[in-house]
C-alpha positions as CSV (number, residue, x, y, z in Angstrom):
1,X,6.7,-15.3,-4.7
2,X,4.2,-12.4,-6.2
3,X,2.5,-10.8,-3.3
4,X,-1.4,-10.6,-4.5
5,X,-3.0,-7.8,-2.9
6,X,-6.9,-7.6,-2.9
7,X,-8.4,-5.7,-5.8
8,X,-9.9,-3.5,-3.6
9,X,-6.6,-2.0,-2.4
10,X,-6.3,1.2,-5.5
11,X,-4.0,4.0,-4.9
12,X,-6.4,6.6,-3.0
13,X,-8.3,9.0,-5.0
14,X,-6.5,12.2,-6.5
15,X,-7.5,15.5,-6.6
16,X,-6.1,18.9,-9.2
17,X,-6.8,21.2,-6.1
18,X,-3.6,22.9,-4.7
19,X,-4.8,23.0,-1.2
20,X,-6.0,19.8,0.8
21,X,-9.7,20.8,0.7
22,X,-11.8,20.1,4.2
23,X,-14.5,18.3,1.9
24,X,-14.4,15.9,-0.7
25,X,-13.2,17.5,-4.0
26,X,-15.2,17.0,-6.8
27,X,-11.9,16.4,-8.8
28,X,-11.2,13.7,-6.8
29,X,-10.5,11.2,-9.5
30,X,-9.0,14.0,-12.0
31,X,-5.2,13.0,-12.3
32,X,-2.3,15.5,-11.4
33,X,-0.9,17.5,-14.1
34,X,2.9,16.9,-14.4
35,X,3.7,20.2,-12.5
36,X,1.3,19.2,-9.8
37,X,2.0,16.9,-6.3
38,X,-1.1,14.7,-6.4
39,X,-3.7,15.0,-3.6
40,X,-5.1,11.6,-1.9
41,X,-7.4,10.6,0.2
42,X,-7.3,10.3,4.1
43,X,-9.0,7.5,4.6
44,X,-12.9,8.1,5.5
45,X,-11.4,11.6,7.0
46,X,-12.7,13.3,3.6
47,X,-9.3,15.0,3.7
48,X,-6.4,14.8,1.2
49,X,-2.7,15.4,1.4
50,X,0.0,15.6,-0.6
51,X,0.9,12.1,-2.3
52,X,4.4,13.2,-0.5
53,X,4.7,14.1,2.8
54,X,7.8,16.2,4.9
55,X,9.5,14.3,7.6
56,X,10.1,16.2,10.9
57,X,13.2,14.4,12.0
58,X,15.2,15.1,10.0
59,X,14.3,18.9,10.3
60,X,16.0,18.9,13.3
61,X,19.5,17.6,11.6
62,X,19.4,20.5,9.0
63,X,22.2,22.8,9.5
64,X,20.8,26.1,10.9
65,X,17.4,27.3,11.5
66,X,17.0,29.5,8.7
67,X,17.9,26.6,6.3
68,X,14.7,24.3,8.1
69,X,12.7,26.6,7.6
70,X,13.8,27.4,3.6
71,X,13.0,23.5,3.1
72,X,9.8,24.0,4.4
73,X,8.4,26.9,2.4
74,X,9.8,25.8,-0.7
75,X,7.6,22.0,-0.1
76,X,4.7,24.0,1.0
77,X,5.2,26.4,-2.1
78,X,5.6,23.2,-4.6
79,X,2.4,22.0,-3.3
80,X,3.6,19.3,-0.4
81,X,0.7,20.1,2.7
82,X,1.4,16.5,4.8
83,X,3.8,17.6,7.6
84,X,5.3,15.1,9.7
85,X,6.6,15.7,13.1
86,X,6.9,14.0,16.7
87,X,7.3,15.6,20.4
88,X,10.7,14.2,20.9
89,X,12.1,14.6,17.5
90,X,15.7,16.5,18.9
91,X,14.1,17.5,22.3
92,X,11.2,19.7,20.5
93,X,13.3,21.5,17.7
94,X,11.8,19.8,14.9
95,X,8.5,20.6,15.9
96,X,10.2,24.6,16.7
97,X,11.4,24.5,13.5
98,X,8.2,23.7,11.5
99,X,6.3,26.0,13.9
100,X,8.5,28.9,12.4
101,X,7.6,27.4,9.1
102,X,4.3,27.5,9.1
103,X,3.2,30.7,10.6
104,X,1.3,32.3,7.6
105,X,0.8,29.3,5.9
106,X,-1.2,27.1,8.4
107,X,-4.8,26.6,6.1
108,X,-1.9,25.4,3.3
109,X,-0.9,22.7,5.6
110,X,-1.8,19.0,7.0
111,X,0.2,19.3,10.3
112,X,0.9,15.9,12.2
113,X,2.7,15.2,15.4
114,X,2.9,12.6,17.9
115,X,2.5,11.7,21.8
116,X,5.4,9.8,22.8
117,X,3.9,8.4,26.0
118,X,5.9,5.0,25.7
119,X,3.7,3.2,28.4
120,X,2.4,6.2,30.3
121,X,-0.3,8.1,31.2
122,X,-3.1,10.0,29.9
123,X,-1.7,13.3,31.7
124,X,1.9,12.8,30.4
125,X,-0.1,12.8,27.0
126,X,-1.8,15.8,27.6
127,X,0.8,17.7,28.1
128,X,3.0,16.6,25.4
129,X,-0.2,17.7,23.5
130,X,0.1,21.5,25.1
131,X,4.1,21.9,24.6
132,X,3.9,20.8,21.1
133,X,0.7,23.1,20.3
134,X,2.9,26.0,21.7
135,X,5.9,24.7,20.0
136,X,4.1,24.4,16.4
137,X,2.2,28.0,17.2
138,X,-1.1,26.6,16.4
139,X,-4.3,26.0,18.4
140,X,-5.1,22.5,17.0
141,X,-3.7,19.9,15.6
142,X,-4.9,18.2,12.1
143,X,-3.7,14.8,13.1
144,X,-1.9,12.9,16.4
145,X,-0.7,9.4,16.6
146,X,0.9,7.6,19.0
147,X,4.6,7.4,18.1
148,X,6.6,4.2,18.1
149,X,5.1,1.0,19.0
150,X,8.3,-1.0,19.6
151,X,7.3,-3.3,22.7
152,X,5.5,-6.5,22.5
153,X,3.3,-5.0,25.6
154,X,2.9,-1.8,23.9
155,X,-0.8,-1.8,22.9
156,X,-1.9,-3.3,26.2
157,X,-0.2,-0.1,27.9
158,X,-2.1,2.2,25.4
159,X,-5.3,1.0,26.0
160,X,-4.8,0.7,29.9
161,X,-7.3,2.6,32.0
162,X,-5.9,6.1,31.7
163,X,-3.3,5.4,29.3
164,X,-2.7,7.5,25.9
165,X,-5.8,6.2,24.1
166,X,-7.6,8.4,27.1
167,X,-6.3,11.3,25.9
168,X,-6.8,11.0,22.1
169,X,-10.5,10.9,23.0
170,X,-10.1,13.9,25.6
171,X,-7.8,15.9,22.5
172,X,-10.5,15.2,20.5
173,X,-13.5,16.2,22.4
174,X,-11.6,19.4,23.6
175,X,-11.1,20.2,19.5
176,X,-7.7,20.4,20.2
177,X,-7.2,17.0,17.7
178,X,-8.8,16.7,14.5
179,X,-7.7,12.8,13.6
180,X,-5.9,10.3,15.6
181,X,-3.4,7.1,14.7
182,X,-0.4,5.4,15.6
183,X,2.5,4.5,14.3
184,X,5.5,2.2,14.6
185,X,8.3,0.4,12.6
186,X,9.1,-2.6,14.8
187,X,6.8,-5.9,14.0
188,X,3.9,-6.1,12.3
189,X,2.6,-8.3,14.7
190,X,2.4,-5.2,17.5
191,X,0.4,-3.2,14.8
192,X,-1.9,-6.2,13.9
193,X,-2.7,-6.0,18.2
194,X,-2.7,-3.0,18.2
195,X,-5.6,-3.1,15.5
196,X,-7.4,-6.0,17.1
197,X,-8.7,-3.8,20.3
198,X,-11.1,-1.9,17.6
199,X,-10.5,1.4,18.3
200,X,-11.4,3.9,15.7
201,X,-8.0,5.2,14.7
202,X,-8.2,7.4,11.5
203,X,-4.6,6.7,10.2
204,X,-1.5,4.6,10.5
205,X,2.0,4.8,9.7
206,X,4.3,2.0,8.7
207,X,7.8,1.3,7.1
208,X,6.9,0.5,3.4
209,X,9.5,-0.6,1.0
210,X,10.8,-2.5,-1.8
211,X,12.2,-4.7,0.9
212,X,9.5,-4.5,3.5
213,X,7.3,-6.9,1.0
214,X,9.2,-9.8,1.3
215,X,10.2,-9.6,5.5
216,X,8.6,-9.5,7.8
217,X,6.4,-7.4,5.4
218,X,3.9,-4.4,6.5
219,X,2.6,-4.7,3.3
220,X,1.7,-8.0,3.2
221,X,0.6,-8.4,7.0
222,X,-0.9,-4.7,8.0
223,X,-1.9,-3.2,5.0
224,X,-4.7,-5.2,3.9
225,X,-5.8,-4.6,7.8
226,X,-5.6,-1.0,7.7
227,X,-7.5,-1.2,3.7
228,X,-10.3,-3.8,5.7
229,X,-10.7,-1.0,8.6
230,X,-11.5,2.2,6.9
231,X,-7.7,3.4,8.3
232,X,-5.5,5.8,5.8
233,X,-2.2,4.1,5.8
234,X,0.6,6.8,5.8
235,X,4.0,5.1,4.6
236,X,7.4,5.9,5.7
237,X,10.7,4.7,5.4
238,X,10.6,4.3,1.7
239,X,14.2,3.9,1.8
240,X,14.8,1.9,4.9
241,X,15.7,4.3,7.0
242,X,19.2,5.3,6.5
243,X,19.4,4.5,2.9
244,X,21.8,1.9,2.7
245,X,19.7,0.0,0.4
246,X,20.5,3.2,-2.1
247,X,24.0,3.7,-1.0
248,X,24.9,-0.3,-1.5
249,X,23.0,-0.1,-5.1
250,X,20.2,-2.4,-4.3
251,X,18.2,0.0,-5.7
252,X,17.9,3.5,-7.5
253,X,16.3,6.4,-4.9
254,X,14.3,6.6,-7.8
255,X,13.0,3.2,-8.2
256,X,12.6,3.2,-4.2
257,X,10.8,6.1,-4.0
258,X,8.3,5.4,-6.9
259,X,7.6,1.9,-5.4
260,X,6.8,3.3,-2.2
261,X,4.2,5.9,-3.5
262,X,2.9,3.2,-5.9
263,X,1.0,1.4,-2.7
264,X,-2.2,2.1,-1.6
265,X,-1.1,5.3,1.0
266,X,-2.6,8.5,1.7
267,X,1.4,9.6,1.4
268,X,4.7,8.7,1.9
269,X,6.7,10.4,4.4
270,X,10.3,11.6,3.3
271,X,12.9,12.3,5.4
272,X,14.5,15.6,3.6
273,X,17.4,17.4,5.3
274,X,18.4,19.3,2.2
275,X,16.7,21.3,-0.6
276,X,18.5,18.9,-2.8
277,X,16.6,16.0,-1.7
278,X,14.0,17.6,-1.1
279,X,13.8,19.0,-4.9
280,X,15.1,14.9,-6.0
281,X,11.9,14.3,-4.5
282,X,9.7,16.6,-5.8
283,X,10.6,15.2,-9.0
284,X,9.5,12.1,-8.7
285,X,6.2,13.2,-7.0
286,X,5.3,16.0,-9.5
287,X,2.4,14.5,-12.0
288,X,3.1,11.1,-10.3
289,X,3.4,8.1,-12.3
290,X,3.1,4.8,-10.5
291,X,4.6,1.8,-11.0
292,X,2.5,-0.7,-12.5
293,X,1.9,-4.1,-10.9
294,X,5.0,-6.1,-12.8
295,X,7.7,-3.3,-12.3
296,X,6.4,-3.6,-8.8
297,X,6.7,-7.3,-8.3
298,X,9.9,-6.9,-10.7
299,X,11.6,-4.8,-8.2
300,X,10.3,-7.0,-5.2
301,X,11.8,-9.9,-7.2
302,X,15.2,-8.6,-7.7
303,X,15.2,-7.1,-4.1
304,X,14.3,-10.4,-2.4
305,X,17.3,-12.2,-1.6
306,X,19.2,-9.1,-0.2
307,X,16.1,-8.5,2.1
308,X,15.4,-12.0,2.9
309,X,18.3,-11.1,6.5
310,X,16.7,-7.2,7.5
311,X,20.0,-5.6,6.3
312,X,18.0,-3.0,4.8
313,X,15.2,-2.5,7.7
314,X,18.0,-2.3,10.6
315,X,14.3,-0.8,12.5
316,X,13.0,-4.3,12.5
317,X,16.4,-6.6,13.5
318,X,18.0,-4.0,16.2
319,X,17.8,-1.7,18.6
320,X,19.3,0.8,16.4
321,X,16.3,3.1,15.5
322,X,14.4,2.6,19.3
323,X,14.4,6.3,20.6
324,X,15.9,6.2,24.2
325,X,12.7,7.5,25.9
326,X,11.1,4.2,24.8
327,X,14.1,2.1,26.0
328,X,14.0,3.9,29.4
329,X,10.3,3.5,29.8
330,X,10.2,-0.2,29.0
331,X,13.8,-0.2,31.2
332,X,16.1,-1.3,28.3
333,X,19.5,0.6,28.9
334,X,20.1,2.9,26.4
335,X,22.2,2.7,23.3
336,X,25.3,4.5,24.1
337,X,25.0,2.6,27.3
338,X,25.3,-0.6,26.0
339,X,28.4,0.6,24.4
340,X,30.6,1.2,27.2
């Protein structure tokens, strides 16, 4: 079945500037040259980021320090400024590790983290704020979202009086926050309530992939919403999260990729644990090329039937990608407890 998107839904606007400029470029609609990462809008932020954005995670499972921070440099250097990161990522080393990184280069950079309140309050959130501020060396942050909606009850925790939505206003007014959003992987269907309370988030991020469009599809179900609201959709798992969609040959890493950056996103965030993926993916996103609208609904086509069970979005069927301070919080037993 072709998935019709409205008309209105055009990749966001690209810019030839280097740097993601604090106004609107006057470039905005100049395309990339090929030795150029495209720049795209943030919504109604009037910022841009890199069509292409650095994962934080898997910062944290690089090797050694001085390799972490290597990757870094060399995306900031090829013009990558979207940096993702979260407050639990490995107990604060990925956000350690990017702070290292960015000393120096801060005005080159879009730098992201997020709360992980999981249900609780607005002064759990607040601090979280101050620890990763100290942690990523920097006085504000460009952009915080609350990580992980995985709970059908989440958004009615959020917006509770003096739960986490408190303290995006409070980070904001204190100018400690420049934009706000939330993210999550789980069920459209928590995002789509999440959305309904009309809060004025500036960004979202979601799972979008070849096999994300036909189950239980983000594209399909949330971003139209987000494309309705004003709200920059930020994509992630363009490969379904561990890649096993690439390692059983569904589809190229390539083909994946491309399709993910080919939707209406401010950026994709990558997950790069090594210069060589991170230099596979600089490839692709150097004078970017999207797909156009039949080798997208070609590759949605052929990807269908292997979807159509979640064996590629293991996020969306299990537990497997629920971080344990969520499960604790919502009193699911952990993982490795289940196990024994």
């Amino acid at each position: 079945m072709a998935i019709v998107l409205d008309p209105e839904l055009a990749l966001p606007s690209a810019t030839r500037t280097r740097r993601a400029p604090r106004t609107p470029s006057p470039s905005r609609a100049a395309a990339a040259t090929p030795a150029e990462i495209p720049l795209r809008a943030l919504g109604k932020t009037g910022e841009y980021v890199s069509a292409i954005g650095l994962g934080g995670y898997h910062l944290g499972l690089v090797g050694t320090e001085r390799e972490a921070i290597r990757i870094v440099h060399e995306a900031i250097d090829a013009g990558v400024t979207f940096m993702d990161n979260a407050w639990e990522y490995h107990e604060g080393k990925s956000e350690e590790r990017m702070g290292m990184a960015v000393v120096g280069r801060r005005d080159l950079v879009f730098l992201m983290t997020k709360v992980c309140t999981h249900g609780r309050d607005a002064k759990v959130a607040m601090r979280q704020l101050e620890q990763s501020l100290r942690r990523l060396k920097v006085e504000y942050l460009d952009l915080w979202q609350v990580h992980e909606l995985a709970y059908a009850n989440d958004p009615e925790r959020h917006f509770a009086a003096g739960g986490v939505i408190e303290a995006l206003d409070r980070a904001r007014a204190q100018g400690k926050v420049r934009f706000v959003g939330f993210t999550g992987h789980k069920d459209p269907a928590i995002h789509l309530r999440m959305l309904s309370f009309d809060y004025p988030f500036d960004t979202c991020q979601i799972p979008l992939n070849c096999c994300d469009a036909t189950f239980r599809s983000f594209e399909r179900q949330v971003l139209p919403e987000h494309q309705r609201r004003g709200i920059a959709p930020i994509g992630m798992k363009s490969l379904g999260g561990e890649g096993d969609m690439v390692k059983k040959k569904a589809v190229s890493p390539l083909d994946a990729l491309r399709y993910a950056m080919s939707l209406p996103v401010a950026t994709t965030v990558s997950g790069i644990d090594s210069l060589r993926v991170l230099r596979q993916n600089l490839a692709v996103a150097r004078g970017f090329l999207p797909m156009t609208s039949a080798e997208m609904e070609s590759l949605r086509t052929r990807c269908a039937s292997l979807a159509a069970d979640g064996r590629f979005e293991l996020y969306k069927t299990t537990a497997k990608h629920e971080g344990p301070i969520g499960r604790r919080e919502h009193g699911f037993p952990l993982l490795d407890e289940q196990e024994t």
